[in-house]
Steps between C-alpha positions, in 0.01 A plus 500: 500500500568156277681369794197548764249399213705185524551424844139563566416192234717298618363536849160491384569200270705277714219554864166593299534215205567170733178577736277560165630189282545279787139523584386497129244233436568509148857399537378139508296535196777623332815399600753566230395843512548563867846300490574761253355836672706366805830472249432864332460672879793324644701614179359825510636585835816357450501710188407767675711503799842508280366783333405653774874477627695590154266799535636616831863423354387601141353826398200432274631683225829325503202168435393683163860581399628123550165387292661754221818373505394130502279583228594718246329457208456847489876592391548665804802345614738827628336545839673376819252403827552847785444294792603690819770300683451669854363259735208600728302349767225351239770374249679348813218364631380342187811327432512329846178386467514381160785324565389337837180388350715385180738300748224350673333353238755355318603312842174353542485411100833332558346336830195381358641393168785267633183370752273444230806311323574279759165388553444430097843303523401302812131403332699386187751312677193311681306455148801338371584318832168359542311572225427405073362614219182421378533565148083460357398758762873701458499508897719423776385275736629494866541186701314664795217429702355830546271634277637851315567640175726723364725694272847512455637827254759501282608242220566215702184578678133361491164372625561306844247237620543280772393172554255599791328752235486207248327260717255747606435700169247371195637522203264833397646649835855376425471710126319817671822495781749420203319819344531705753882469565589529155275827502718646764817401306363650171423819673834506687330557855807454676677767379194733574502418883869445537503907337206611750696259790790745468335778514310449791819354722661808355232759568292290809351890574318526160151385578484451059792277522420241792132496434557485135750149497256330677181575335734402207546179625139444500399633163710314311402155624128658384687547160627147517162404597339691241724318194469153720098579496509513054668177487308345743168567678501776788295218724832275383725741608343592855520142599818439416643834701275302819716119447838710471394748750347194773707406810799510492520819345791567251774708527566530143233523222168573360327475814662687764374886435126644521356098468138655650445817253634306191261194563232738575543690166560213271170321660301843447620634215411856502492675145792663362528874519295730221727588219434901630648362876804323330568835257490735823721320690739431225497893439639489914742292339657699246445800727717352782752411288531832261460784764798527642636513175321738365511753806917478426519495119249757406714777600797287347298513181392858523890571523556237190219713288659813631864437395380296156332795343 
């Protein structure tokens, strides 16, 4: 019964979820909260999907029993776990495909990690190479004609402006870009797509995965754009995503994803969602992200009460 419950939500979640949040209009409005709905689904499933296969390997009880023995506050500490060692077609099953899908996404986290890596290495090595350090505005600045902007992570890593963006950028636009960056670095963006990257090379069958690392990609520049838009007007911050984003168009940077939508909503500037609207969806939130675990531990507790009395 828990395991259907399960597969069912995951199915649901992971095909129903991308087609209703990728459409969402309020995603824009609000786009911390969407980064994080997308986060607490895509964990959820994961989350779900283990459990789903240490059920068809692991009797639930056997779940309660472990919680018991990792626990035990309640003195009861002379009970050994009765897990049947026979292995049948479910158990087998479970264990092939929890260790295939295991396999196969640590390959593509190894994959994607050295990539991501060697890219960070190779825009360092050109910083250094061709590049200095501006130390009023705490920025690297790139001896490059094109016009981009953007972030390298890690300690040795940055704000990168070139020389093209320089030229072309006021000095209002030059803080609202600086802004922006740094807001990506201070919310560690990168390591939220690189996580959602690997799980949709991984899993490229999971509509939740694919669709979810690339609307991703768009709402956090909107969250860069957001913390860009308080330090600087949103006008200010629109025009200079239009001189990084004009011909021609950067590979790297602030202007390279969504340019359209994000000038359009920093030039309109719809109101922010109701504080009813951001409590609802927040409740999605917390739902996503504590179901699965309660479907598994309540019996686990139930067995913990049971044994503790």
């Amino acid at each position: 019964m828990i395991f259907g419950v399960l597969v069912v939500y995951a199915a649901v979640v992971s095909c129903g979820l991308p087609c209703f949040l990728r459409d969402a209009s309020w995603s824009s409005r609000a786009p911390r909260l969407a980064v994080a709905m997308w986060l607490a689904a895509m964990i959820s499933v994961v989350s779900v999907a283990a459990l789903a296969a240490m059920l068809l390997f692991l009797p639930l009880h056997a779940i309660g029993d472990i919680l018991v023995l990792l626990v035990q506050w309640c003195g009861w500490g002379d009970h050994s776990l009765t897990v049947s060692t026979r292995w049948t077609i479910p158990r087998t099953a479970g264990v092939v495909v929890g260790v295939a899908a295991a396999l196969r996404l640590l390959h593509v986290a190894a994959a994607v990690a050295v990539a991501g890596r060697r890219s960070r290495v190779r825009h360092r090595h050109d910083v250094r190479l061709l590049g200095r350090f501006h130390p009023a505005l705490s920025i690297y600045i790139l001896d490059h004609a094109d016009r981009s902007a953007f972030c390298l992570p890690g300690r040795s890593g940055g704000v990168v402006i070139t020389e093209g963006a320089l030229r072309a950028l006021r000095p209002s636009e030059l803080d609202a870009v600086i802004a922006h960056e740094r807001a990506h670095l201070a919310g560690r963006h990168h390591l939220i797509l690189t996580a959602t990257a690997v799980l949709a090379r991984a899993f490229p069958l999971v509509p939740l995965f694919g669709t979810g690392h690339e609307e991703l990609r768009r709402l956090v520049e909107l969250t860069a754009d957001d913390s860009a838009a308080r330090r600087s007007a949103p006008q200010v911050v629109a025009e200079a995503v239009l001189r990084l984003a004009a011909p021609p168009a950067p590979v790297l940077g602030m202007a390279n994803t969504a340019v359209r939508q994000r000038v359009l909503r920093l030039l309109t500037a719809d109101p922010p969602l109701s504080r009813p609207a951001v409590v609802g969806r927040g409740l999605i939130v917390a739902v996503l992200l504590l179901l699965p675990l309660v479907v598994t531990t309540v019996p686990a507790l139930s067995d913990l009460g049971y044994h503790c009395v």
